[in-house]
C-alpha positions in Angstrom: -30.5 59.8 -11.3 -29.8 56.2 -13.7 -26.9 55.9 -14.3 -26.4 52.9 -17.1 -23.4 50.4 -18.2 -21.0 51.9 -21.0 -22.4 55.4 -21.1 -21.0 58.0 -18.5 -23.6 60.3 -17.3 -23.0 63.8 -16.0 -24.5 64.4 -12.6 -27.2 67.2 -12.8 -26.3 70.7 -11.3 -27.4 72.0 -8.0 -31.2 73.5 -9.7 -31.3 69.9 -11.1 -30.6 71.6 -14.8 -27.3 70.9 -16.6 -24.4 71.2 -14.4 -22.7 74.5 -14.5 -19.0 74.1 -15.4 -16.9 76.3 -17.4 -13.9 76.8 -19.1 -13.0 80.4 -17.1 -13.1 81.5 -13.3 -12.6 77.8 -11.9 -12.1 79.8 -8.4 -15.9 80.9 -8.5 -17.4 78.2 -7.1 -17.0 74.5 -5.6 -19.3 71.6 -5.4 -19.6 68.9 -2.7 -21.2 66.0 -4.4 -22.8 63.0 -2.4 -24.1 59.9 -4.2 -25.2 56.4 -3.3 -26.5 53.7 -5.5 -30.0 52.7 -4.1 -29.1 49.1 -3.8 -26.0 47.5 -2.7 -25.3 45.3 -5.9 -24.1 47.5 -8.6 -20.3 49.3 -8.9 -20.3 53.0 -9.7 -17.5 54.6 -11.5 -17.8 58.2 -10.6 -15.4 60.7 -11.6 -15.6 63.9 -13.9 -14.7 65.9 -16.9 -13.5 68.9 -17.8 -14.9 71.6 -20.3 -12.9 70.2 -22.9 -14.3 66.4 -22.3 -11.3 65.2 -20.6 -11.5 62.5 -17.9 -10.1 63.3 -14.4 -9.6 60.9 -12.2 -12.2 58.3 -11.5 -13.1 55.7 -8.4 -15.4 52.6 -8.5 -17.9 51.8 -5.4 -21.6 52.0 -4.2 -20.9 55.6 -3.0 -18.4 58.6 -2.2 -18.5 62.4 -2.7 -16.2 64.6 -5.0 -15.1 67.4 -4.3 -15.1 69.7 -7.7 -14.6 73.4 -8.9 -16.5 75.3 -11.5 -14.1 73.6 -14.0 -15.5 70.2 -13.6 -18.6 67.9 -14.4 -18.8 65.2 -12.2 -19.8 62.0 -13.8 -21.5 59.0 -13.2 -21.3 55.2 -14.7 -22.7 51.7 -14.1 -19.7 49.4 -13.9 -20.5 45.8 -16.1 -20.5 42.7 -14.0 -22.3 39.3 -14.1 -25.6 39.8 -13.2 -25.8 43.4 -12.3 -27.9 44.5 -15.5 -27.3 47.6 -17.1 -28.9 50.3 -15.1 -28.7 51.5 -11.4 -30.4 54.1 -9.7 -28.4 56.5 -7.9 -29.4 59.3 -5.1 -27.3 62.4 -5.7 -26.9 65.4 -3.3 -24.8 68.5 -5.1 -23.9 71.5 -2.3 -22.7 75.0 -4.0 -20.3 77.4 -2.5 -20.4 80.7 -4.6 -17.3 83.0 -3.2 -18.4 86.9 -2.9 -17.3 89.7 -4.1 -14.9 92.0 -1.9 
């Protein structure tokens, strides 16, 4: 995925369609989400938000994993600095664990 200076991007889901957070049943499901800017020059701010838009908290490198439930969106963005440009590609791994019925 790109992600781009000033504009925070929400990571695609784990069928690479929109990512699928929701305001009920937070307990359904967790996401392990792996990402890594494809060269070493650029700072990514990842972090996520809530159904509601809210920022949670947020951490700035070249890559990291979150660990988020069905609540959250986990977001990505370029950080500005001299030279960087405004655009960095990013490889992005999302793992779903569904809980079962019982």
């Amino acid at each position: 995925m790109r992600a781009f200076t000033g504009t925070v991007t929400p990571v695609d889901g784990p069928d690479g369609g929109r990512f699928p957070s929701t305001m009920n049943g937070c307990d359904t499901q967790r996401f392990l989400v792996r990402w890594q800017a494809q060269s070493t020059g650029p700072s990514i701010r990842a972090g996520s938000v809530d159904a509601a838009g809210d920022a949670g908290p947020s951490v700035t490198g070249n890559g990291g994993w979150m660990d988020v439930d069905s609540c959250q969106t986990p977001t990505l963005e370029m950080v500005a600095e001299p030279g960087s440009g405004t655009i960095a590609d990013v490889d992005v791994q999302v793992q779903q664990w569904v809980t079962t019925a019982g």
